[in-house]
C-alpha positions as CSV (number, residue, x, y, z in Angstrom):
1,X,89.9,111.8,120.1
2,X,93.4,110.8,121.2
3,X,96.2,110.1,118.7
4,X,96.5,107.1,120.7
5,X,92.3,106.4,120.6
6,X,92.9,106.9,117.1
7,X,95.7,104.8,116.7
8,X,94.1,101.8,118.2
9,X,91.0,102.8,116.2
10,X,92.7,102.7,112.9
11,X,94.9,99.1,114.5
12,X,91.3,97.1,114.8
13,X,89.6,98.6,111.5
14,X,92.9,97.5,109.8
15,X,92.7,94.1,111.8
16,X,89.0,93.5,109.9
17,X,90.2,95.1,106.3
18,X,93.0,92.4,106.6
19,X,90.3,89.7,107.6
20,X,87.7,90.7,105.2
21,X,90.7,91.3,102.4
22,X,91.3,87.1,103.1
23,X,87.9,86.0,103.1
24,X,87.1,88.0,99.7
25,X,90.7,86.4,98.2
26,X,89.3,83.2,99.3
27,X,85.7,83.6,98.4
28,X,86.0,85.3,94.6
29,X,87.7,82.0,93.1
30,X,85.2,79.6,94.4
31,X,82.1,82.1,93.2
32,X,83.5,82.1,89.7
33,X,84.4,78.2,89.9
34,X,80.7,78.1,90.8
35,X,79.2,80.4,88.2
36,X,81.4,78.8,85.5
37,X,79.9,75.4,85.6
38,X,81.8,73.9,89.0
39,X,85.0,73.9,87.1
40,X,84.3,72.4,83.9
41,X,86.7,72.9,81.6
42,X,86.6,75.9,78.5
């Protein structure tokens, strides 16, 4: 493998870490709003 194979390797894994990074940031809030009684207050 080419630095440059590699390179562009490592560019789309990173593109997918940064996409699945967003959808867990988004996703982990609503589970626990769900798990927790949709919201209800402590």
């Amino acid at each position: 493998m080419s630095i440059a194979e590699f390179a562009s390797y490592m560019n789309d894994n990173f593109v997918c870490f940064k996409a699945a990074m967003l959808l867990g940031a988004a996703f982990v809030p609503f589970y626990v709003w769900q798990r927790s009684g949709r919201g209800k207050r402590t």
